[in-house]
N, C-alpha and C positions, 0 to 999 in steps of 0.2 A: 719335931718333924712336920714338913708341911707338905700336905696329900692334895692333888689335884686331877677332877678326871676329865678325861675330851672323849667325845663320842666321836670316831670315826667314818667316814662315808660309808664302810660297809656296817655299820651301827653294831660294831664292837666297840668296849672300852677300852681306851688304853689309859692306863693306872701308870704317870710319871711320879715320881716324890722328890723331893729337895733335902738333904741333911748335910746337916756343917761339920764341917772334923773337930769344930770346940765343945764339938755334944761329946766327945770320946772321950770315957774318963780318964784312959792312962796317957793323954798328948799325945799320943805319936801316930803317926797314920799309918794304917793296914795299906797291902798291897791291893792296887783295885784295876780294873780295868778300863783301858780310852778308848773312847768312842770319839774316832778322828771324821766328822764332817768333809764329804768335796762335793757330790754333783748328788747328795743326797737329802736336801734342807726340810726337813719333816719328820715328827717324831712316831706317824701312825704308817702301818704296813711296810716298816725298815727290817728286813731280816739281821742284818750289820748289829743292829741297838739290842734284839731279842738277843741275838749269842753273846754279846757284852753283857748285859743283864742276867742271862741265864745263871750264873752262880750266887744271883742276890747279894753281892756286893757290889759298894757303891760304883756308878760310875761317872768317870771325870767324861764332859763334853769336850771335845778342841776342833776349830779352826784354824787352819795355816794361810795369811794373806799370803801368797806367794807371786811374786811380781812376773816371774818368768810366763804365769798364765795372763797376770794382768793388765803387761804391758801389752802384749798382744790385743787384747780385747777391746772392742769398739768403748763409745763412753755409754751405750744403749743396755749393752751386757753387764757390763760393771755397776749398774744403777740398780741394774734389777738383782743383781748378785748382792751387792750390799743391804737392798729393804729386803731381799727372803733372811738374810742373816739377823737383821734386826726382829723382824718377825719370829724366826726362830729364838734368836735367845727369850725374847720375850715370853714364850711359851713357856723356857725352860724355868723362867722368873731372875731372869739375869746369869745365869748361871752357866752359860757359855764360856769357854777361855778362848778369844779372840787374840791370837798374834801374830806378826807379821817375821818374814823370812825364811831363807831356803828349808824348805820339810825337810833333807837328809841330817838337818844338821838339829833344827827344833823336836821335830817329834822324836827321837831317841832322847833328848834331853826331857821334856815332860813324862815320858813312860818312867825313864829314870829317877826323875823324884818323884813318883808316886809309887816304884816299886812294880809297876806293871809288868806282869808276866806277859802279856797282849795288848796289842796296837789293833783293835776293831773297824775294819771299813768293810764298805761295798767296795767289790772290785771294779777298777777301770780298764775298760778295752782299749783306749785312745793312744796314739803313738804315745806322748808328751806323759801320759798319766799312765799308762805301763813300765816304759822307762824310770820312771821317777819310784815308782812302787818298789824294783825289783832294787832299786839303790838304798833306799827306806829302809828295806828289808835286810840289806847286809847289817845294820846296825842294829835293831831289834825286832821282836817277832808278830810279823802282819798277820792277822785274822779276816779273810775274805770271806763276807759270806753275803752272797746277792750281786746285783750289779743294777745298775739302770734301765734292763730292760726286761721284759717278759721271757725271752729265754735270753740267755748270756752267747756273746758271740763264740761262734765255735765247736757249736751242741747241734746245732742241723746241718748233719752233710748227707753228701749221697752213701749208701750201699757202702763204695768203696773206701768210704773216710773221706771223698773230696768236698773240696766247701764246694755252693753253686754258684754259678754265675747268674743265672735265672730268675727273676722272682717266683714266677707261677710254680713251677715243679719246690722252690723252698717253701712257697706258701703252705701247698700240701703237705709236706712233712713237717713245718709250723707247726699246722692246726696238728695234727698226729701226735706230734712232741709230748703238745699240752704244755701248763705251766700249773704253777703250785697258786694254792689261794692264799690271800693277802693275811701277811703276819700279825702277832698278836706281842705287846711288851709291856712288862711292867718293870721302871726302872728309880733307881734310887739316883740323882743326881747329885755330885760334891762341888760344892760354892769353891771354885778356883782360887779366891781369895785368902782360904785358911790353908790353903798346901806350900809351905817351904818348897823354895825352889824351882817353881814352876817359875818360865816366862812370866813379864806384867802382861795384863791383859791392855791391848791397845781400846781405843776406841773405835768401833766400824763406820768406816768412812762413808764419804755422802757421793756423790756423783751430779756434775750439773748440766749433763746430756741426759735427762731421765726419762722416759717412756709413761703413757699414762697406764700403764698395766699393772694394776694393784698387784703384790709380790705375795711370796706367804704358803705354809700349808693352808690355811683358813681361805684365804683368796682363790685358791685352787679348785680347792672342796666347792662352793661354791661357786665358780664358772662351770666344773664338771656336773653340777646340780640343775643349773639352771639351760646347759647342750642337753641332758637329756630329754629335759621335756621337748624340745625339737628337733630332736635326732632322727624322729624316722622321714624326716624331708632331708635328710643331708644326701644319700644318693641322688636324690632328684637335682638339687640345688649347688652341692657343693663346687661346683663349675663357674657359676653366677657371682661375680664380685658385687656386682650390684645388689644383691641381695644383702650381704655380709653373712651364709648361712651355717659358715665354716665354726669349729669347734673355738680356733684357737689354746688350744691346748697345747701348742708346739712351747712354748714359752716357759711350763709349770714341768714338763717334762723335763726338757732343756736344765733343768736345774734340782730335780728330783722334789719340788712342792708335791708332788704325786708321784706315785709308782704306777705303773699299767697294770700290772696287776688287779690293783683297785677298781681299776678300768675295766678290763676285763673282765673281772666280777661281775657287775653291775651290767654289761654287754650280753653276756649269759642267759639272764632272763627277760630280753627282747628277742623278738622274731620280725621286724622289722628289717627290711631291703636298706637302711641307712645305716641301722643299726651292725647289718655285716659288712657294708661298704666300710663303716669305724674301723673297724676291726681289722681288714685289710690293710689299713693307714696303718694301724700299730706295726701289723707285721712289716708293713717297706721301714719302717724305723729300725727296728730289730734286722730286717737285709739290709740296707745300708753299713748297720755298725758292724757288723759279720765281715761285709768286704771291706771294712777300713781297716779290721783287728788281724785279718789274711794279707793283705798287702797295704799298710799304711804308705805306702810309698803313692799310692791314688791321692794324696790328699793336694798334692803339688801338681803330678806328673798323670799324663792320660792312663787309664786302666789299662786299652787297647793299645797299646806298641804300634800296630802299622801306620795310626795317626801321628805319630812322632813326626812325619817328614811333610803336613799338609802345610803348604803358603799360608803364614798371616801376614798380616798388616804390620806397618812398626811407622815410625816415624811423626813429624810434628802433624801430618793429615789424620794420622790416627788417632792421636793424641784429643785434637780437637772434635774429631768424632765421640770421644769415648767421654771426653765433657758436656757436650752435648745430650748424651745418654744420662749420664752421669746426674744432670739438672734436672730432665724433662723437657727438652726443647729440642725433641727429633723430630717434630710436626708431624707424629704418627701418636693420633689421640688415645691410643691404649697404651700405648708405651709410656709417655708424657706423664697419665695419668696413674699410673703404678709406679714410678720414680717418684713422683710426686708422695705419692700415700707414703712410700718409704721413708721419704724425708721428713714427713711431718709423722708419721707414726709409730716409726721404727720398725715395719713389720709390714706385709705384703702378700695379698691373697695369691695362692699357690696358682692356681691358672696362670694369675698375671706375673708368678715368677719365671714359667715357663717361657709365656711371649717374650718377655722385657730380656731372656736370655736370649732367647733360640735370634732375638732382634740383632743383640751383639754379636754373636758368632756368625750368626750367616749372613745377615747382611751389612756387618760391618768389618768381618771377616776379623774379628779381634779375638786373644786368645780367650778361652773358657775360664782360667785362673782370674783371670785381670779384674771380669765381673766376679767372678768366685769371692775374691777376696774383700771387694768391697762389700760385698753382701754381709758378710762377716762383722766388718768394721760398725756398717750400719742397723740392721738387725738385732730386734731384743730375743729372738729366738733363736740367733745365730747357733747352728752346731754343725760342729765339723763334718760329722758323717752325710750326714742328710744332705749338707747346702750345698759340701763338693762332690758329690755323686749324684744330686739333682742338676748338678750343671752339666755333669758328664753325662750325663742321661741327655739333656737336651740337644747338647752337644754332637754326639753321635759318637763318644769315645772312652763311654763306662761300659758297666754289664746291661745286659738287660735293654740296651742305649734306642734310642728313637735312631731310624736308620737315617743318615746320610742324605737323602732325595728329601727329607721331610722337614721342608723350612716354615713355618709358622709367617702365613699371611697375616701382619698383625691387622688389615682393614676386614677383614673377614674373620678372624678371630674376634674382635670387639663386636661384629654386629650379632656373631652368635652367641657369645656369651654376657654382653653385655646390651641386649637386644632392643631396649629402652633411651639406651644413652646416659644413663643415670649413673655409671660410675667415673665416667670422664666427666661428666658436668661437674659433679663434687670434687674433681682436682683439679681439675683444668676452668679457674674462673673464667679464661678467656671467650670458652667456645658455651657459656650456661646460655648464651642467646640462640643455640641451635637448636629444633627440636628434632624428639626421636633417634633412631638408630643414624637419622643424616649427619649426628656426631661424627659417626666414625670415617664416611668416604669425604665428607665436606664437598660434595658435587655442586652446589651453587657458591662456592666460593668461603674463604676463610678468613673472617677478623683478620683486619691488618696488625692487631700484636700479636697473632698467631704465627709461628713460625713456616715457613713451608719444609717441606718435607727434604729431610739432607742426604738421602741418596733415592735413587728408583730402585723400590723391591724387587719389579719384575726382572731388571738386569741384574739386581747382585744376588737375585735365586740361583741364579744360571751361572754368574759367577761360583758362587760357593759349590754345586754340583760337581763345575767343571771341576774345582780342587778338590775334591773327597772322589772325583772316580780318577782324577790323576795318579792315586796312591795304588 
């Protein structure tokens, strides 16, 4: 048997071990329990791996490629979905069982030749991964224990039992709630290759849309190591794309390299004004998946109902507006320059999410989904909760939502947030000849390969008002 320890970020051990079923004197395998892998890729502070573990028999690891998530998914997210899985087996020393095809039909077939009385996951909140669980489960028996958030969707309501609509009044009963300190496991892993009957294990695939964001629990650990030494400027800064002050942590979440938890932990013993700014960020992650797991129907359709009946735009002018956005070439230098980051980076400072939306909806009067879902497509962080209720937030048609009258001047938004010029100069090569904030209003004029500007804000503000007070 081969014993390996890691030190976790909250500098517990966790004690994984590897044994082969040809160490078994009588051949035959004992009945052991699976620890089935999804949005959880990390072996330290998984509550899922403790309760699999807990009876100190061995446990099989498995992944499901499941195409129905992966055809959907941009080539940003599949890249980085593929190196956290290589990362993790690696940990486990190869000893992941990687297969592909539909879970209701594979994982009852793995339990079953290994005799499993239990199917061990984190639960999933998500329409797509709820469904799939409760179909799972007709066929053998699921073990949920934990979820990917710090409280699980469903656990903070009001008084009456109702979810909120609110952040701030959930935040309060958030913090109240509280949440449990990050888990401890020590688990004996079985080399997939000595079990009869098990699926082959496939190879995990590569991806050649791939992001530069090292993948991994190890990769995590570190980013989270290296945000807190500057954490207590994140209140100040986190606004600032020119700075780059943001955690980026949305990505390691996004795939469970990290638990918040962990996060949380560690948050605990700061008293730093950025340091509860964090903290806050967690919680709208935790409200977002609350109101996806209450009404997954927001993932498509507006939260608010009375927006159902506002004018959009449709046709070939729109079309070509929405490519225009689409590229970076709306000759609005904050915009431009956050499409741009998106395209080359996969990933896009959150201020300039809000601009580059609130740009499309209200002044191109396009639907919120359209951007919604490219963001998806393109984004290494893409999640469902967060990206389509940040759009509905911007929008003016989620909870909690930015009201309707409030359209993001993006020439005034870049000079305030981007007050230097410095984060349009790094995407937008055209305009590096400009200096200072005169990036953003271009008053003496604009490089002839700069595009000019494809609608006037001032009239499509008043355009879009007029439609949201029509309703």
């Amino acid at each position: 048997m081969l014993v390996f320890l890691k030190v976790g970020a909250d500098s517990a051990v966790t004690v994984w071990q590897v044994w082969r079923f040809s160490e078994k004197p009588s051949g035959k395998t004992d009945a052991m329990p699976v620890m089935w892998f999804r949005r959880d890729l990390r072996l330290a502070d998984l509550p899922a791996l403790g309760a699999a573990s807990e009876s100190g028999d061995p446990v099989l690891g498995l992944f499901v490629l499941d195409d129905a998530l992966l055809k959907p998914s941009g080539g940003p997210r599949r890249d980085f979905l593929f190196r956290s899985l290589a990362a993790l087996d690696e940990q486990m020393d190869g000893r992941l069982l990687v297969v592909k095809g539909d879970p209701e039909k594979v994982v009852p077939k793995v339990a079953k030749a290994v005799d499993a009385d239990e199917v061990h996951i984190s639960a999933d909140y998500g329409p797509y991964g709820h469904a799939r669980d409760e179909r799972v489960g007709q066929h053998v028996s699921l073990h949920a224990t934990g979820s990917p958030y710090a409280i699980a969707p469903g656990r903070v309501t009001k008084n009456d039992g109702e979810p909120y609509r609110v952040f701030t009044p959930y935040f309060r009963q958030w913090m109240d709630h509280g949440w449990r300190g990050p888990a401890k496991t020590s688990v004996t892993w079985v080399d997939p290759s000595d079990v009869t009957g098990v699926p082959r294990r496939v190879k995990i695939p590569t991806e050649k849309d791939a992001s530069d964001a090292p993948a991994g629990e190890k990769a995590a650990l570190d980013a989270w190591s290296e945000f807190l030494d500057r954490i207590a400027a994140y209140d100040d800064e986190r606004n600032r794309p020119d700075l780059d002050s943001t955690s980026r942590m949305s990505v390691y979440l996004k795939y469970g390299n990290i638990h918040p938890r962990t996060m949380l932990k560690d948050l605990s013993t700061l008293r730093s004004e950025g340091s509860a700014a964090y903290r806050r960020q967690i919680a709208w992650r935790d409200f977002y998946a609350d109101i996806l797991f209450q009404r997954p129907d927001s993932a498509r359709e507006n939260y608010d109902k009375k927006f159902d009946g506002i004018d959009l735009d449709t046709g070939k002018q729109a079309d070509i507006l929405f490519e225009a956005w689409r590229e970076g070439r709306t000759g609005f230098p904050i915009v431009d320059a956050g499409m741009r980051q998106l395209e080359s980076e996969k990933w896009m400072h959150n201020r300039v999410r809000m601009i580059v939306a609130s740009f499309l909806v209200k002044d191109l009067h396009l639907p919120w989904w359209r951007g919604a879902r490219y963001f998806m497509n393109q984004l290494v962080d893409g999640d469902l909760a967060s990206n389509q209720h940040g759009w509905q937030w911007t929008a003016g048609t989620g909870t909690d939502a930015s009201p309707y009258f409030r359209v993001f001047n993006p020439i005034t938004q870049g000079e305030k947030f981007d007050p230097t010029g410095e984060y349009v100069r790094r995407w937008v090569p055209e305009l590096r000849g400009v200096e200072g904030k005169a990036v953003h209003m271009l008053k003496d004029g604009r490089p002839k390969e700069y595009p000019e500007p494809i609608v006037d804000h001032k009239h499509e503000r008043e355009v879009a008002i007029a439609r949201f007070k029509s309703l």
